[in-house]
N, C-alpha and C positions, 0 to 999 in steps of 0.2 A: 240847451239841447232841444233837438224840432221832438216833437213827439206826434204818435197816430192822433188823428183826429177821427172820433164815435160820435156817429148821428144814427139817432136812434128813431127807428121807422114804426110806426102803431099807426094800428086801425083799431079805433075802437067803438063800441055799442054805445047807444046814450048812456046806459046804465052801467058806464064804465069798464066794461070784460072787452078782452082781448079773446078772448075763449070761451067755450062753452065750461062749465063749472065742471062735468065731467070729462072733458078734456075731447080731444079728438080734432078735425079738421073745422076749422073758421075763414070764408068768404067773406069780409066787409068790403063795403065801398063800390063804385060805379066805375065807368070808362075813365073820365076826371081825375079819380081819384089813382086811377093805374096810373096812369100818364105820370102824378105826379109823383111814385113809387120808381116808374124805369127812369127817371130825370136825377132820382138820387141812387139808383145802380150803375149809370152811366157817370155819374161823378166818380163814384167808388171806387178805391183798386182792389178791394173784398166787402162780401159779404160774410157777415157771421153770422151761424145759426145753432142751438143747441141739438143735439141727438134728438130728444123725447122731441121737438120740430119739425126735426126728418121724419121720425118715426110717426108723426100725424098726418103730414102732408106726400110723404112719400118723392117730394120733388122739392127743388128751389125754385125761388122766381129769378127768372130772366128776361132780357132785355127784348122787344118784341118789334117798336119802334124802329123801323129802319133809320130814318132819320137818327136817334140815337146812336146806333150802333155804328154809322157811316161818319157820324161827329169825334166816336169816341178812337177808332182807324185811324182815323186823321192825328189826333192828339199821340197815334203811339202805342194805344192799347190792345188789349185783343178786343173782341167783340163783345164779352162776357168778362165781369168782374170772377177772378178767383172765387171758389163758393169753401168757406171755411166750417167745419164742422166741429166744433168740441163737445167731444165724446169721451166717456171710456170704456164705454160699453160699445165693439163695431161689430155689432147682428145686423148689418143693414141687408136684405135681400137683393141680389147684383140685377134681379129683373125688378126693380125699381127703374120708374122714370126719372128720379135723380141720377142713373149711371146713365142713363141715356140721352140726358140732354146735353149740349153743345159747351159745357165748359170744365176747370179744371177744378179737380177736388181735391182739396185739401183737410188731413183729418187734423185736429191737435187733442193730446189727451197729454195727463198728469203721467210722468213715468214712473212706473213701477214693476217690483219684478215679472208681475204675467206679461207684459208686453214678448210679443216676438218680433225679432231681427226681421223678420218680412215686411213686405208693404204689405196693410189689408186690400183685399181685392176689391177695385175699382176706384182705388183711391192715386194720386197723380204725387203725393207728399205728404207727411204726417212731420208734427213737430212737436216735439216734447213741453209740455206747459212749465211754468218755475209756481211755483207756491200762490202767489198773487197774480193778479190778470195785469196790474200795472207793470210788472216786469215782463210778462208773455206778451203783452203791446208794444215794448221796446225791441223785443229780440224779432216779432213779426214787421215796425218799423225798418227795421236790419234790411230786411230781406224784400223792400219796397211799400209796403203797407203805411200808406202816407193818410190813406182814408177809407174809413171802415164801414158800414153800414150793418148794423146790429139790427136784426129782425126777430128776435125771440128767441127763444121762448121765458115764460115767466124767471123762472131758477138763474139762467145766463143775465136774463136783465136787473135781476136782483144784485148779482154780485159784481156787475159793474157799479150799480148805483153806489152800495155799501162802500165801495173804493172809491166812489166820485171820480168816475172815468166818461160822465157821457158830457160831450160838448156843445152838442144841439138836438133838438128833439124836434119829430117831426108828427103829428100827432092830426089823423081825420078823423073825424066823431062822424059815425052812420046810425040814421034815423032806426038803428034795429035794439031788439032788447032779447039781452042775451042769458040773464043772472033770473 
């Protein structure tokens, strides 16, 4: 059976952090290194990103490259990979720049009784997670997710790892020190 393919996207400090140790918002890397970020969004038919993510960054990355975007038309897609978010916690603020950038959001969280029958607001589709991530990879493969790109945060990357779900790693080391 085909399964999702996770490539897994880092920027990291020489001194090995993705993050500031107290957490909050992280810029690594130069033009080069963007370029090579929107070349594996434009592969992608999602993005995943944890909540505590959202909640640093307040936005996703998106594809900015015309050339990208006019490649990826072509092939069929939209302009913008699906932006997936698992959460279970949805306090996102709707005047966030994530509700206003140009693509579709999608929440997934664990179900459980507090869920409500509603959409959360500003979200385009929410999907119920199964126990493991390798079975919420099959039910998101279902539903087109042939290739994934995993951006963080630490907790979501961990528990791919712990299942041995990521199939390539994409990994730029920037001359900063972060730790």
């Amino acid at each position: 059976m085909k399964k999702t393919w996770v490539k897994l996207v880092l920027a990291s400090s020489i001194d090995g952090r993705i993050a500031y140790p107290e957490g909050g918002k992280t810029q690594l890397g130069q033009d080069g290194d963007r370029f090579v970020l929107e070349e594996s969004l434009a592969w992608s038919d999602g993005i995943l990103i944890g909540g505590q993510t959202l909640r640093d960054h307040q936005s996703v990355c998106i594809i900015k490259n015309q050339h990208l975007i006019k490649k990826r038309v072509l092939e069929g897609k939209t302009e913008q990979p699906i932006s997936l978010v698992a959460s279970n916690q949805i306090d996102f603020p709707i005047n966030w720049l994530f509700f206003k950038q140009p693509i579709q959001r999608w929440l997934l969280q664990k179900k459980n009784n507090d869920n409500k029958s509603n959409m959360p607001i500003g979200f385009n589709n929410r999907i119920f997670l199964k126990l493991k991530w390798r079975d919420s990879l099959d039910d998101l493969y279902k539903k087109g997710f042939s290739k994934i790109v995993l951006l963080g945060g630490a907790k979501l990357i961990s528990s791919f790892l712990q299942e041995d779900l990521i199939n390539e790693l994409q990994i730029t080391i920037t001359p900063h020190l972060l730790g």
